[in-house]
TIZARO-146194 format. One record per residue (C-alpha): residue in one letter; chain; x, y, z. Coordinates in steps of 0.2 Angstrom, whole numbers, plus 5000, padded with zeros to 4 digits. Layout:
<rs>
+------+-------+------+------+------+
| resn | chain |   xx |   yy |   zz |
+------+-------+------+------+------+
|    a |     A |    X |    Y |    Z |
...
+------+-------+------+------+------+
</rs>
This chain:
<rs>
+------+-------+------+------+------+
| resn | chain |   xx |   yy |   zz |
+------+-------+------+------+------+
|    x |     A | 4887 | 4867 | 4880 |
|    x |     A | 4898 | 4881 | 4872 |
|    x |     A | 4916 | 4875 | 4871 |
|    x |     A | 4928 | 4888 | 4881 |
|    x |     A | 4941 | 4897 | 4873 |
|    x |     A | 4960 | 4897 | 4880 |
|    x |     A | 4959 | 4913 | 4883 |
|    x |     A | 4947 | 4911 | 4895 |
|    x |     A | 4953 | 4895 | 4903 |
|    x |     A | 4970 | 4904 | 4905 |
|    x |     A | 4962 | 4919 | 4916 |
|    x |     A | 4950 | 4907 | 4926 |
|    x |     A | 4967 | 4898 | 4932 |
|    x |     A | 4975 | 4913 | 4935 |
|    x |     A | 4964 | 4921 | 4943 |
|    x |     A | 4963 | 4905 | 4955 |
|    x |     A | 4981 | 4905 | 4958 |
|    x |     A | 4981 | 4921 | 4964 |
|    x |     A | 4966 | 4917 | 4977 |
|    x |     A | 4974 | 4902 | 4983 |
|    x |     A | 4990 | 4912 | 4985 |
|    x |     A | 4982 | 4928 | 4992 |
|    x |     A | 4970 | 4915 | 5005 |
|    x |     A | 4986 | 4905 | 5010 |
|    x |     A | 4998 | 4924 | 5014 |
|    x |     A | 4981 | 4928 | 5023 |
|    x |     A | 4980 | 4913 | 5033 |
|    x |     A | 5000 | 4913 | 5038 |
|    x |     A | 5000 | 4931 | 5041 |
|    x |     A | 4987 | 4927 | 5054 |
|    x |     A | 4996 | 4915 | 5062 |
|    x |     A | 5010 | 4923 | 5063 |
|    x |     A | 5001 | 4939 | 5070 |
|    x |     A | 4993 | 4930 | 5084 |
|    x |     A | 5011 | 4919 | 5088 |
|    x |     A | 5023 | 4934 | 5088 |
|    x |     A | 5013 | 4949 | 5091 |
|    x |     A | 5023 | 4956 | 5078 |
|    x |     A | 5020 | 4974 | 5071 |
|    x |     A | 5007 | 4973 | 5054 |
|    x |     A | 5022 | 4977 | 5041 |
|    x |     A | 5034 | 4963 | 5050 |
|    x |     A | 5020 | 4951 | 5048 |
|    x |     A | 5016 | 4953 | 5031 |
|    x |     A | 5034 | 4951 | 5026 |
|    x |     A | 5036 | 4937 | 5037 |
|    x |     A | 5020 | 4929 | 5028 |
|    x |     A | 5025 | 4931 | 5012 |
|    x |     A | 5042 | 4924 | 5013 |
|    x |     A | 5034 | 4910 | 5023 |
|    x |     A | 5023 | 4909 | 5008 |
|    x |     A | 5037 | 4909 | 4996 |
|    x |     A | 5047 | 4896 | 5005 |
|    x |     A | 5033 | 4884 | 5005 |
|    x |     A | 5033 | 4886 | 4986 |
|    x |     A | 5015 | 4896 | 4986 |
|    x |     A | 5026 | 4908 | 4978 |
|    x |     A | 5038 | 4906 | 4966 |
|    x |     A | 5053 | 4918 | 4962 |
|    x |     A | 5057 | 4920 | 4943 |
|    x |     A | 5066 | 4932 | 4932 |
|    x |     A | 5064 | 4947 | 4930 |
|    x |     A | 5067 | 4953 | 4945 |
|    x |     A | 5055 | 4969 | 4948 |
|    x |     A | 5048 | 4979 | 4962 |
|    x |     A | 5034 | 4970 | 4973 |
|    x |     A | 5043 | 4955 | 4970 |
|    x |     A | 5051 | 4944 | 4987 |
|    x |     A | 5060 | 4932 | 4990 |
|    x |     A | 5079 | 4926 | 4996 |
|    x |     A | 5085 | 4930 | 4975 |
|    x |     A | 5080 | 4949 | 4979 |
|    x |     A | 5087 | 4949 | 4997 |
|    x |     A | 5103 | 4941 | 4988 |
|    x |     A | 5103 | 4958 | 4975 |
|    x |     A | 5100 | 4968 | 4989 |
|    x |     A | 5116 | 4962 | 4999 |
|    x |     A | 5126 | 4965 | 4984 |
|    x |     A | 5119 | 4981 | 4981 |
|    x |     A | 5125 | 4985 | 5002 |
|    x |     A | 5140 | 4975 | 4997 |
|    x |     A | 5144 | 4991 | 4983 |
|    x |     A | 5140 | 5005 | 4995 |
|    x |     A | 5121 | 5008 | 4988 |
|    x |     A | 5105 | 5009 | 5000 |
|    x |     A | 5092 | 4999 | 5000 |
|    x |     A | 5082 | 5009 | 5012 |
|    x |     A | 5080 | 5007 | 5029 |
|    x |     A | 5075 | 4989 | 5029 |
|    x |     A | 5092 | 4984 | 5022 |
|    x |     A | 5090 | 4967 | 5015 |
|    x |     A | 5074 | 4963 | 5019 |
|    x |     A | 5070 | 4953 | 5004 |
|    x |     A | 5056 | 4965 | 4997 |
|    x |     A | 5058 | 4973 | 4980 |
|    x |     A | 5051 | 4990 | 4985 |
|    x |     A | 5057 | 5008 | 4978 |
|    x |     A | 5071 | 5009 | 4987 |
|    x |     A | 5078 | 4994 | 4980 |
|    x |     A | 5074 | 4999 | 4963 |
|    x |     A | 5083 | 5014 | 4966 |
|    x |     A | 5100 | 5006 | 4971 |
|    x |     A | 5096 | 4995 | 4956 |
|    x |     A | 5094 | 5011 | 4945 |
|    x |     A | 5111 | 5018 | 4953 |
|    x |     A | 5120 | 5002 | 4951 |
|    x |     A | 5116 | 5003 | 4934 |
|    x |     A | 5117 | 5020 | 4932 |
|    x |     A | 5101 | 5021 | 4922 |
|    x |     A | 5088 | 5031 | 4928 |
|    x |     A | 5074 | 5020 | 4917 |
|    x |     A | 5078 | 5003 | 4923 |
|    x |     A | 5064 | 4992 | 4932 |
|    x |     A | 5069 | 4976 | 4931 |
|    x |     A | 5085 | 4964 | 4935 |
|    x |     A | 5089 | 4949 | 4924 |
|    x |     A | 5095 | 4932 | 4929 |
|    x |     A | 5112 | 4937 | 4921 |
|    x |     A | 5113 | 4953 | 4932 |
|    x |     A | 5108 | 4945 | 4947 |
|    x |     A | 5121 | 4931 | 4946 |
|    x |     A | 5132 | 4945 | 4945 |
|    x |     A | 5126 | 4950 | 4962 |
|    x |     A | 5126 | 4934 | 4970 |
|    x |     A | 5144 | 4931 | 4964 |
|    x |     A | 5149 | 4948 | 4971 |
|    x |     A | 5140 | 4943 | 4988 |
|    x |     A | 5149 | 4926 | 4989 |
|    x |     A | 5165 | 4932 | 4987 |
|    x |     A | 5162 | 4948 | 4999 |
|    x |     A | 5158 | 4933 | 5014 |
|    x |     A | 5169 | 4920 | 5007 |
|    x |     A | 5183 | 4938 | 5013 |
|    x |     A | 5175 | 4942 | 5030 |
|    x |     A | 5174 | 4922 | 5033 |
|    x |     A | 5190 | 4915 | 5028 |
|    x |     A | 5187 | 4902 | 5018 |
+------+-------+------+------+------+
</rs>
């Protein structure tokens, strides 16, 4: 029997990864559809988050669009928190094109795609502080 290269072990576990992850979003979006009767986008967010908060899926650095997670919605927030849209969602905790355009404008750089860990602790300082004011403490 032919030994397998890492190459090809690597792509075999991805690729299971990704069906395991893409069954389980499948499975709660489901669920969710037939509990809440909520509308095809709501549940597909819903599903996802769900999926990231069971730890199906993890949130890492960079951030970059199609990405979710509470890290993005925590950008997004500081991005409101700085006058800059996120689109009509708000902060919906989806990395979509309207969030990568108030990234872009945040930045002022009409090339940037992604948000590094440094950046986004900027953000999430900036979003602590703005509800530490309207909370008092």
């Amino acid at each position: 029997m032919k030994k397998m290269s890492r190459k090809t072990i690597i792509s075999l576990v991805v690729t299971s990864v990704v069906l395991i992850v893409g069954t389980v979003i499948l499975l709660v979006y489901n669920r969710r559809k037939k509990i809440k009767g909520e509308t095809v986008g709501q549940s597909v967010v819903s599903a996802v988050s769900s999926a990231v908060k069971l730890g199906y899926i993890k949130e890492y650095f960079p951030l970059k669009k199609g990405m979710y997670g509470d890290k993005v919605r925590i950008l997004q927030q500081g991005l409101l928190f700085k006058g800059i849209s996120v689109g009509v969602a708000g902060s919906d905790g989806l990395f979509g094109s309207s969030t990568l355009a108030g990234v872009r404008a945040a930045f002022n750089d009409p090339n940037k795609t992604q948000v590094t860990e440094t950046e986004w602790n900027d953000f999430n300082t900036l979003v602590s502080s703005a509800s530490n004011l309207y909370t008092g403490t």
